[in-house]
C-alpha beads as a LAMMPS data file, in Angstrom:
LAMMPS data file: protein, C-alpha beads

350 atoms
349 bonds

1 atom types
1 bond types

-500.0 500.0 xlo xhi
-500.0 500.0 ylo yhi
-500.0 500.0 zlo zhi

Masses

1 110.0

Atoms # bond

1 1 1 -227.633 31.507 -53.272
2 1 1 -227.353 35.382 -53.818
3 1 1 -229.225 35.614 -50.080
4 1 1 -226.650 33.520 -48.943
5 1 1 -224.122 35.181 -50.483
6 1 1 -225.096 38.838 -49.681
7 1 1 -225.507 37.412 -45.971
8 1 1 -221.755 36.160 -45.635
9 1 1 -220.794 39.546 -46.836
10 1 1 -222.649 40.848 -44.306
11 1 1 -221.383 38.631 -41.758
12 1 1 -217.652 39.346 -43.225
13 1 1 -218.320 43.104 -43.129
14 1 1 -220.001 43.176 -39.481
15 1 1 -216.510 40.936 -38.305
16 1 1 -213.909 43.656 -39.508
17 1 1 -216.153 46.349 -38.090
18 1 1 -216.208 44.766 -34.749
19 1 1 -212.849 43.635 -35.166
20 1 1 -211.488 47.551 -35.560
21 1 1 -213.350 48.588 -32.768
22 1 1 -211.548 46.071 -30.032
23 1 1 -208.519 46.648 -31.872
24 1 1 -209.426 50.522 -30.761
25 1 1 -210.361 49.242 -27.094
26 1 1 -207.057 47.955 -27.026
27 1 1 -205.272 51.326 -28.059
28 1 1 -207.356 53.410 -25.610
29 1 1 -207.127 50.682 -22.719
30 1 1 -203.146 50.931 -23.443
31 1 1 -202.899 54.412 -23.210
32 1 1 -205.299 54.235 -20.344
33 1 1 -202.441 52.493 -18.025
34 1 1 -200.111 54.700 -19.432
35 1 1 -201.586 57.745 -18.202
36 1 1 -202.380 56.118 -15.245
37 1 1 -199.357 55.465 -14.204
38 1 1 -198.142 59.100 -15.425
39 1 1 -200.542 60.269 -13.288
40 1 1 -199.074 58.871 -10.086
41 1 1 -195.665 58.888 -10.395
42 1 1 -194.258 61.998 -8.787
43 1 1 -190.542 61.840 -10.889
44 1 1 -192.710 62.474 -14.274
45 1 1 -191.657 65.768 -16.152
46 1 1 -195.266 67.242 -16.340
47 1 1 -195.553 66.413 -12.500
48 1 1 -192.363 67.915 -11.672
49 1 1 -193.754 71.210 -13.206
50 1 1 -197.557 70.865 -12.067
51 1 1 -197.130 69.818 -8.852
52 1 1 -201.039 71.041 -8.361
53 1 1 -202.369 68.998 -10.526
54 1 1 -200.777 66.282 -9.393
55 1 1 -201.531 66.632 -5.837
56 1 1 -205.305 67.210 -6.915
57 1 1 -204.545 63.482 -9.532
58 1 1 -203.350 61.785 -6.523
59 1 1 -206.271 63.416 -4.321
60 1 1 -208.606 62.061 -6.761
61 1 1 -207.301 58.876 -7.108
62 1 1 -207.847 58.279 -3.425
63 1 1 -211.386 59.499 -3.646
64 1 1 -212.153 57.171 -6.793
65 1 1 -210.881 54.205 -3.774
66 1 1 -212.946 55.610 -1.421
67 1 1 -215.971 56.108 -3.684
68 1 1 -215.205 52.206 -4.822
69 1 1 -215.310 50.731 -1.536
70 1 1 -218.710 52.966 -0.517
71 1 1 -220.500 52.405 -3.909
72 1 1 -219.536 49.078 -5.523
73 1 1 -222.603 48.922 -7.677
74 1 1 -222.042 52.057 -9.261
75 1 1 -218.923 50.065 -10.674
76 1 1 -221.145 47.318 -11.588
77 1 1 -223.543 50.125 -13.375
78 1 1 -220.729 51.645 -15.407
79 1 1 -219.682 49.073 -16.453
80 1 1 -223.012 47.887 -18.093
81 1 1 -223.692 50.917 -19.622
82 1 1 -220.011 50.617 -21.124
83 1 1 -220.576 47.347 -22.344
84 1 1 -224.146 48.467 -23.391
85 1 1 -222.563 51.624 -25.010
86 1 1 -219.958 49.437 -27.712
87 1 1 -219.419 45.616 -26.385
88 1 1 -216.310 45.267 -28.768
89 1 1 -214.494 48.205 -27.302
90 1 1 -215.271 47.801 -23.831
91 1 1 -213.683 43.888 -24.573
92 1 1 -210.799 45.273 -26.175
93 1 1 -209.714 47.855 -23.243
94 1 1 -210.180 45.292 -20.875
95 1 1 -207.075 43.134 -23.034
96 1 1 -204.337 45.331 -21.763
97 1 1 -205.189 45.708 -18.280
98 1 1 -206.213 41.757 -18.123
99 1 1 -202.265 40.688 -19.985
100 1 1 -200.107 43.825 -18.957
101 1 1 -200.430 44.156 -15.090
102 1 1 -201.809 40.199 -14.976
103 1 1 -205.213 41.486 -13.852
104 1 1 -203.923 44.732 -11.697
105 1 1 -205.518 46.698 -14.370
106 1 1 -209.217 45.932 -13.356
107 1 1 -208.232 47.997 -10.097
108 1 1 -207.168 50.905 -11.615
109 1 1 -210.558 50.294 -14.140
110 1 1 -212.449 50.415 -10.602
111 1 1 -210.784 53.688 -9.473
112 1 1 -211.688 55.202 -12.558
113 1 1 -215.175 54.037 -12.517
114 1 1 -215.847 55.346 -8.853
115 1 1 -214.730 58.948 -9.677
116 1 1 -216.647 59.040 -12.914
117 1 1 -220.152 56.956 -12.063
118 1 1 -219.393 59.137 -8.585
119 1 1 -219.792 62.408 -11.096
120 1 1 -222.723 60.763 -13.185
121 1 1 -224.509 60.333 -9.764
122 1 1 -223.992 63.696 -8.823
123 1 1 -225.394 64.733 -11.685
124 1 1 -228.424 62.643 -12.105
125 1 1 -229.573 63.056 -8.268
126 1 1 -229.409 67.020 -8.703
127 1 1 -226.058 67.867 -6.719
128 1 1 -225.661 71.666 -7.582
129 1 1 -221.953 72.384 -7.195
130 1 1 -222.098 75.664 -7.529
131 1 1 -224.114 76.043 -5.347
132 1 1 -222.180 74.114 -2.730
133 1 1 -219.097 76.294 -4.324
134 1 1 -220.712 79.527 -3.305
135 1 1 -222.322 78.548 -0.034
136 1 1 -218.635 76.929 1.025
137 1 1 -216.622 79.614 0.125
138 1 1 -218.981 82.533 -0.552
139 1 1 -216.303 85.118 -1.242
140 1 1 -213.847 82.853 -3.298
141 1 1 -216.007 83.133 -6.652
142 1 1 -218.030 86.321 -6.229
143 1 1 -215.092 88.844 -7.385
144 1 1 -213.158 89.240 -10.560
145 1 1 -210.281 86.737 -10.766
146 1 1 -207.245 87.832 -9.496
147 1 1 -205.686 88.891 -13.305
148 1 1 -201.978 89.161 -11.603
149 1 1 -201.576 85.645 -11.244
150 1 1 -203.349 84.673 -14.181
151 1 1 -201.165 87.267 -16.573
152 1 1 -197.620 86.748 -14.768
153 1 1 -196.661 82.861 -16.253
154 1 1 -193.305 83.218 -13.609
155 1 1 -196.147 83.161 -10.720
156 1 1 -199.549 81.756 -10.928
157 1 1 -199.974 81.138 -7.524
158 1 1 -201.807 82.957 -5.075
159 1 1 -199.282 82.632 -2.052
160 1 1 -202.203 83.676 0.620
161 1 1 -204.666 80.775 -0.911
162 1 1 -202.108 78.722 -2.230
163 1 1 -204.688 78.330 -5.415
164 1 1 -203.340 78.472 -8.896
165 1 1 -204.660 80.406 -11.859
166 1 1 -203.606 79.400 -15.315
167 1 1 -205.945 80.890 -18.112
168 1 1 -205.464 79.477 -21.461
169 1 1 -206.848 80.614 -24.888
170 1 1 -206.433 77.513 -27.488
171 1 1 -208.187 79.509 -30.527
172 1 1 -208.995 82.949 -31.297
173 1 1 -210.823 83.326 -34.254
174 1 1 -211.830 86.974 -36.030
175 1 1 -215.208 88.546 -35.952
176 1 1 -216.874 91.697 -34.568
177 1 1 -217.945 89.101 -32.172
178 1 1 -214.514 87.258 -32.278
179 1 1 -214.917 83.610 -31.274
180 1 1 -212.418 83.048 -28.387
181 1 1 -212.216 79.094 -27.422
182 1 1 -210.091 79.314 -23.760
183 1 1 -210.057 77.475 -20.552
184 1 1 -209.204 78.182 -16.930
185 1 1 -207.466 76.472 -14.409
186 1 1 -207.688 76.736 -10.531
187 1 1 -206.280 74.340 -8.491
188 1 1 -209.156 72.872 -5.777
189 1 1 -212.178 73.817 -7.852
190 1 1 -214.512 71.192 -8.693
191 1 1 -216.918 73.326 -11.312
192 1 1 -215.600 72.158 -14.457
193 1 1 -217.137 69.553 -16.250
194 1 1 -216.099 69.243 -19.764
195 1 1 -212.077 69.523 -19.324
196 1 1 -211.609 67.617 -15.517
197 1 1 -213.383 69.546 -12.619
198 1 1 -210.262 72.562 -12.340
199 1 1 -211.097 73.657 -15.619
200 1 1 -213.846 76.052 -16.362
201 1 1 -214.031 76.358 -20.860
202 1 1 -215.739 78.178 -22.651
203 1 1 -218.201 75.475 -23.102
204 1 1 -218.971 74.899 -19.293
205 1 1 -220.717 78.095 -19.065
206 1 1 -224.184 76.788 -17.417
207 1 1 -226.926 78.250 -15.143
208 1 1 -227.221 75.552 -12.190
209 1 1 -230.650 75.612 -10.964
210 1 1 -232.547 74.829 -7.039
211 1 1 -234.690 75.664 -4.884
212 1 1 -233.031 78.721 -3.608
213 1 1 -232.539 80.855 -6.893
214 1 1 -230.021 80.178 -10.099
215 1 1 -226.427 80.571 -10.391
216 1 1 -224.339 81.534 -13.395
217 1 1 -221.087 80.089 -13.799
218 1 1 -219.221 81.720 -15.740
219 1 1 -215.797 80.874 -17.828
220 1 1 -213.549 82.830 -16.153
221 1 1 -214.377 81.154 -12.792
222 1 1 -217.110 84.023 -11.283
223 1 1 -220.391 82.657 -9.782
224 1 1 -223.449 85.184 -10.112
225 1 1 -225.949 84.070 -7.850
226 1 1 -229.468 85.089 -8.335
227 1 1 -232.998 84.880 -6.839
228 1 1 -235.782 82.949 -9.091
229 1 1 -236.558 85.416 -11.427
230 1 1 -240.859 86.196 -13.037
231 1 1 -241.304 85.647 -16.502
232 1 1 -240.515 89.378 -17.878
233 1 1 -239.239 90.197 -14.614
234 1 1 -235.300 90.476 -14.237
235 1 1 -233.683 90.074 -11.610
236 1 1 -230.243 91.426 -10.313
237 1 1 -227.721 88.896 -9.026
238 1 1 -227.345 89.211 -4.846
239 1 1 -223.724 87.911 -4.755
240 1 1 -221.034 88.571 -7.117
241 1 1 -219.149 92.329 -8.801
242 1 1 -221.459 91.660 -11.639
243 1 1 -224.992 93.689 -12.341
244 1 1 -226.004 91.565 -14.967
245 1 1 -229.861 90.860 -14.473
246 1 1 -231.335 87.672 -15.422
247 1 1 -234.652 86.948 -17.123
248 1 1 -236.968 83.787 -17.553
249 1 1 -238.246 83.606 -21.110
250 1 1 -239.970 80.863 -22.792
251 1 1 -237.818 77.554 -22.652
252 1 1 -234.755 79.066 -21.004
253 1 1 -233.199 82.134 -19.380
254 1 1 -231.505 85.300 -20.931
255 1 1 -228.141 87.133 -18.944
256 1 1 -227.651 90.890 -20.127
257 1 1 -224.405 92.667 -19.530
258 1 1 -225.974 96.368 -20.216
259 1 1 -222.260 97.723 -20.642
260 1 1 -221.241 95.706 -23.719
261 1 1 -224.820 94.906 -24.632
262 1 1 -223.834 91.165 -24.682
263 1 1 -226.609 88.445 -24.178
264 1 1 -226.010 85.354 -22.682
265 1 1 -228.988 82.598 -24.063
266 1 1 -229.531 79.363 -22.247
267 1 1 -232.057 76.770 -22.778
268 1 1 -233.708 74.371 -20.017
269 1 1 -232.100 71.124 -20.320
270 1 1 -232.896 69.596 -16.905
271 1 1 -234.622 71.215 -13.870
272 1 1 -231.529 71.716 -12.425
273 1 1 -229.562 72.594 -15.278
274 1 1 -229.870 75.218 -18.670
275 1 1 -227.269 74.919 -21.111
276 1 1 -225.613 78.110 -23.471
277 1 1 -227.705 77.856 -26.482
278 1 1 -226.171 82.047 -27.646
279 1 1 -224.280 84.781 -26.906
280 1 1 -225.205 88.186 -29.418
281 1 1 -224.394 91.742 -28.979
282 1 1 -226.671 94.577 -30.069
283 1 1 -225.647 94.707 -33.367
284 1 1 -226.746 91.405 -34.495
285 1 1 -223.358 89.072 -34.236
286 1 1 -223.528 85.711 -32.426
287 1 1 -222.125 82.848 -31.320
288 1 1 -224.265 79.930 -30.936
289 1 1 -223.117 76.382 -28.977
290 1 1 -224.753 73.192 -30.423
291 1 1 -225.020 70.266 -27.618
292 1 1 -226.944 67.230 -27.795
293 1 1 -229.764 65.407 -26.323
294 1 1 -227.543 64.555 -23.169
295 1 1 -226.478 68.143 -22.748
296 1 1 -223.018 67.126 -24.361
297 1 1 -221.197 69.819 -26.359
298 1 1 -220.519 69.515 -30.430
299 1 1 -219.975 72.446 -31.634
300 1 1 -219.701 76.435 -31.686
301 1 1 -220.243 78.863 -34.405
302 1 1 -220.087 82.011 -35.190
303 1 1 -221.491 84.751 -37.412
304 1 1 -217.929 85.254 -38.646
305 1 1 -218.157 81.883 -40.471
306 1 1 -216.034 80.138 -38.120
307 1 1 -217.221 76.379 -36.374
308 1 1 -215.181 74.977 -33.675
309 1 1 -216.340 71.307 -33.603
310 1 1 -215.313 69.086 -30.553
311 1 1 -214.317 65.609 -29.920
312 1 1 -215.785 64.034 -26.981
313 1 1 -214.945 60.621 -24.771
314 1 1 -216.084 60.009 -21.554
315 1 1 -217.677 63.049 -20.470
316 1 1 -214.434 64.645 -21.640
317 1 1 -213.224 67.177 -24.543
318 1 1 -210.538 65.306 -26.840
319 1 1 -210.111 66.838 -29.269
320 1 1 -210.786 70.648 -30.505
321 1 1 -211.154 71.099 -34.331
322 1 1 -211.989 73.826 -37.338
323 1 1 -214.468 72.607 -39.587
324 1 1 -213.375 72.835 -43.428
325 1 1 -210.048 74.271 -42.864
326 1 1 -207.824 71.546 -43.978
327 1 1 -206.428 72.478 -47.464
328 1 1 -209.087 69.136 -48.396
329 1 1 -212.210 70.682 -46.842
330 1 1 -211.674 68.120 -44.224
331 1 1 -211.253 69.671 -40.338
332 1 1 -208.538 71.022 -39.115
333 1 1 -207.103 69.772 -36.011
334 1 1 -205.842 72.296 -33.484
335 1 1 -206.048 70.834 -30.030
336 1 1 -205.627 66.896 -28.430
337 1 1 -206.397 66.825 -24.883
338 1 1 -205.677 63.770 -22.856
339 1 1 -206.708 62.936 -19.154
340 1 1 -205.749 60.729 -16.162
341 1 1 -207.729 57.778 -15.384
342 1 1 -209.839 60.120 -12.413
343 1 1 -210.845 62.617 -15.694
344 1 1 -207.953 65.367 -15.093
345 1 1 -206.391 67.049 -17.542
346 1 1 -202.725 66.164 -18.338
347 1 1 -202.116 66.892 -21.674
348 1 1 -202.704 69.578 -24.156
349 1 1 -201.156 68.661 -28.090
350 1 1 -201.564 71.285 -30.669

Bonds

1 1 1 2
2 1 2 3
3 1 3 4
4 1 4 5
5 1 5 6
6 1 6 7
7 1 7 8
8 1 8 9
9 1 9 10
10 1 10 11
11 1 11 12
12 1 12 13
13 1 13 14
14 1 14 15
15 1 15 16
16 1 16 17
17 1 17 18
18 1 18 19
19 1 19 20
20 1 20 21
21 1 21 22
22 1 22 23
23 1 23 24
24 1 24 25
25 1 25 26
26 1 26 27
27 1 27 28
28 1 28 29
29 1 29 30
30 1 30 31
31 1 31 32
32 1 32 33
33 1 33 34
34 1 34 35
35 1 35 36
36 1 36 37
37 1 37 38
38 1 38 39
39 1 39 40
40 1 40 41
41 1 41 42
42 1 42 43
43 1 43 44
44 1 44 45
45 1 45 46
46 1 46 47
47 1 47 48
48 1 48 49
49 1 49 50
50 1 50 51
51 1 51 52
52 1 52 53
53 1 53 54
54 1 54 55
55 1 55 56
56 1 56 57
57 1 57 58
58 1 58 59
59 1 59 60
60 1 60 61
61 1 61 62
62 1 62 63
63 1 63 64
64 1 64 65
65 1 65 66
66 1 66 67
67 1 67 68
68 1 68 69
69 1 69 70
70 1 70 71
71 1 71 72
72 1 72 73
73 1 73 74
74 1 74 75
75 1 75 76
76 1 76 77
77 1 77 78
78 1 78 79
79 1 79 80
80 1 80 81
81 1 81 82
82 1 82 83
83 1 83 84
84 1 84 85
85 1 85 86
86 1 86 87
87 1 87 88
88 1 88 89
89 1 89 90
90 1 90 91
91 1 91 92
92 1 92 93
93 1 93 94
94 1 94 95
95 1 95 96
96 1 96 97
97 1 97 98
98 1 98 99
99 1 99 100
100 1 100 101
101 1 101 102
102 1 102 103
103 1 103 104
104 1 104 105
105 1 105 106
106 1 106 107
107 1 107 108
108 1 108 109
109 1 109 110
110 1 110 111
111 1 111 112
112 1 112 113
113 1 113 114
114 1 114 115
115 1 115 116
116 1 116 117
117 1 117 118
118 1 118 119
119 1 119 120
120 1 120 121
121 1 121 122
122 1 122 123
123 1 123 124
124 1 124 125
125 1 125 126
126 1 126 127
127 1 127 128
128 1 128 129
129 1 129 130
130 1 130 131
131 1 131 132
132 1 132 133
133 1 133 134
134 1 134 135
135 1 135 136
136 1 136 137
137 1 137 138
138 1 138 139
139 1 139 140
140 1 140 141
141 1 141 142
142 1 142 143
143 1 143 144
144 1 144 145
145 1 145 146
146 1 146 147
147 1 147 148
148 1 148 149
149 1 149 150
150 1 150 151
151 1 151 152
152 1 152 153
153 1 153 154
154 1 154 155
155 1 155 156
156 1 156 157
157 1 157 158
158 1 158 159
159 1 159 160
160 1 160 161
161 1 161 162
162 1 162 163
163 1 163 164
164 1 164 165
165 1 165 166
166 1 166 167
167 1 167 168
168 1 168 169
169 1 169 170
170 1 170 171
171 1 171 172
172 1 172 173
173 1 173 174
174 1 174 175
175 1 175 176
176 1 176 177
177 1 177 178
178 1 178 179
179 1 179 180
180 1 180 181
181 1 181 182
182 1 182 183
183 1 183 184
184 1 184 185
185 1 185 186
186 1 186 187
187 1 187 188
188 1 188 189
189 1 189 190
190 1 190 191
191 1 191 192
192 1 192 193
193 1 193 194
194 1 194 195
195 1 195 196
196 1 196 197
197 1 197 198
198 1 198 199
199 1 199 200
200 1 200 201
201 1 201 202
202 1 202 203
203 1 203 204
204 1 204 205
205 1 205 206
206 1 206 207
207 1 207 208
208 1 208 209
209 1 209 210
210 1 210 211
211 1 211 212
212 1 212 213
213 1 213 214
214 1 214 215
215 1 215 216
216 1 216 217
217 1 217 218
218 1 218 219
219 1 219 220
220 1 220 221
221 1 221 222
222 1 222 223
223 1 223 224
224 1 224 225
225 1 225 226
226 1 226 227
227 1 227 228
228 1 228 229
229 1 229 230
230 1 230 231
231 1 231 232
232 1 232 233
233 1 233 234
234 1 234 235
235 1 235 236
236 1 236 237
237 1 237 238
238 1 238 239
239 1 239 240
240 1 240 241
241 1 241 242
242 1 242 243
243 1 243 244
244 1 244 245
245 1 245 246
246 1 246 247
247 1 247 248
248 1 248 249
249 1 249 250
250 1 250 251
251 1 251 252
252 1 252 253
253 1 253 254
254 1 254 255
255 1 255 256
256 1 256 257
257 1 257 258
258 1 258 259
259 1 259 260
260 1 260 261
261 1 261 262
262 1 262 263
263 1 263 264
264 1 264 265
265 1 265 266
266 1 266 267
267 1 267 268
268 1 268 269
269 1 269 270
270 1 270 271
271 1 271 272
272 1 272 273
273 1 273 274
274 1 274 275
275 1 275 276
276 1 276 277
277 1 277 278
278 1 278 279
279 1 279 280
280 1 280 281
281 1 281 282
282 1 282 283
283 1 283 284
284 1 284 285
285 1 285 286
286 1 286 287
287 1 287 288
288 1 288 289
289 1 289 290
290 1 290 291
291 1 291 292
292 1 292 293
293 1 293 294
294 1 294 295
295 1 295 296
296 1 296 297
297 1 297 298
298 1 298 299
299 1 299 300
300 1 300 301
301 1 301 302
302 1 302 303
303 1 303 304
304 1 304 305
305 1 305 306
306 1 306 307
307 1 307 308
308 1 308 309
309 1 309 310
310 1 310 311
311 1 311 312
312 1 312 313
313 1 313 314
314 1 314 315
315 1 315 316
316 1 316 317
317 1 317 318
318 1 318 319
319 1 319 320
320 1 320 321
321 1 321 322
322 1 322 323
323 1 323 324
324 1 324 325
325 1 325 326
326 1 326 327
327 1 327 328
328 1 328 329
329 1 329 330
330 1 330 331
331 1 331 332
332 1 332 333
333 1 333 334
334 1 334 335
335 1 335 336
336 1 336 337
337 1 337 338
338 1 338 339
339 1 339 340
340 1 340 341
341 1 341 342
342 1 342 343
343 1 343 344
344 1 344 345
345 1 345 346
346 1 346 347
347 1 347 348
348 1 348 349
349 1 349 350
């Protein structure tokens, strides 16, 4: 009797905790179609003001229908690994878009599934975009960004390009390595990963790896592109106003900027990819960037004291957060992000 009795509890347990998490499919498949529709709708107030990002929204949108019709069983293979990933929640954001747009929904699910299992597919067959950056546009990414733009909020567009710059810092935290949390929009680009593909973050600094040499992508938008270099053997970069040489040590690579004696640290992750593992200065400070198994960014800390730890849903940053700082000990929210249904940012709540 006390088996059967501990196994009903089990059972009752098991139900609620299922139970919350369709009821939390439900609440992110709602705000799905909300955003969706946001997204597309060229009278909305953020549209009105962005009208970049929402050409690029719309731009994508049409690509996700494009991608559908070309690659239905990526679709299919999302979707599995979605269902795989937490069967309750998948069922419960499939509720809304089933009863609110009387099945219309599972269209907009599809569009959303061909841009993202498009990215996933880039990524798993080896696509370097920077590389295809730099080789289509070789002088677009190889200076310094153009700082008027980015420092004059009345004009961030480049009239000659038409490309927008809009830098944004979201934390600054003290140190005599301060720990600076910003991102960087331009308008067209497709390197970002972790904040929609026109935002480079601090955590999408990367090295992309090929056959022709490495490039360094930096967070303000520059791409340093470099030869292979021999273990112990640096190597300058051949394209970009940097002369920052690059080294291959055991497990990773190293980037030295001789003039502020900062080191870049990155650790092999795929053989086309190394991840930031640490950035130090000569005097012993660092910042250090904690990422899964998958590559997927946690956290960032410094030797200041400070971790940044971040929120992250479907391959994109959610939430931004201060570990401890709450009056409770418990984190301290400081930034909600929220993204159209093709992975763009749209929303930034402090």
């Amino acid at each position: 009797l006390d088996r059967l009795g501990n196994t009903l509890v089990d059972g009752y347990k098991a139900y609620n905790t299922e139970l919350t998490h369709v009821v939390g499919g439900v609440l992110k498949g709602t705000a799905g179609l909300v955003n969706f529709a946001r997204g597309l709708n060229p009278t909305d107030p953020y549209n009105l003001t962005h009208p970049a990002a929402y050409m690029q929204n719309v731009s994508m949108t049409l690509s996700g229908l494009v991608s559908t019709a070309a690659h239905p069983e990526r679709i299919v293979t999302a979707a599995v690994d979605g269902f795989k990933k937490d069967p309750s929640e998948f069922v419960g954001r499939l509720i809304p878009e089933l009863i609110g747009t009387k099945g219309a929904g599972l269209a907009r699910s599809g569009i959303r599934l061909g841009v993202r299992s498009t990215e996933r597919a880039a990524i798993r067959e080896g696509e370097n975009v920077a590389r295809r950056t730099a080789t289509k546009e070789p002088h677009a990414h190889t200076e310094e960004p153009p700082k008027k733009y980015e420092h004059d909020p009345s004009d961030p567009i480049d009239l000659v390009s038409g490309t927008m710059y809009l830098p944004q810092t979201d934390v600054t935290l003290p140190g005599t390595l301060p720990l600076v949390f910003g991102r960087r929009l331009e308008s067209g680009s497709r390197l970002g990963r972790w904040f929609g593909p026109s935002w480079l973050s601090t955590v999408d600094q990367r090295l992309e790896i090929d056959v022709e040499g490495v490039i360094f992508v930096t967070e303000d938008g520059l791409l340093l592109t470099y030869p292979h270099p021999a273990p112990g053997v640096p190597t300058l970069p051949t394209h970009g106003p940097q002369r920052w040489p690059l080294d291959r040590v055991d497990g990773g690579y190293t980037v030295a900027d001789p003039h502020t004696g900062r080191t870049w640290h990155f650790a092999d992750r795929t053989p086309d990819l190394a991840v930031l593992e640490q950035i130090d200065d000569r005097n012993g400070n660092w910042i250090t960037f904690e990422n899964d198994a998958e590559g997927t960014p946690l956290a960032v800390t410094s030797s200041g004291g400070y971790r940044l730890t971040l929120t992250v849903e479907d391959e994109r940053v959610t939430a931004l957060s201060l570990a401890g700082a709450d009056p409770d000990g418990t984190d301290q929210l400081i930034k909600r992000y929220a993204y159209s249904e093709t992975g763009d940012l749209t929303q930034v709540l402090d």
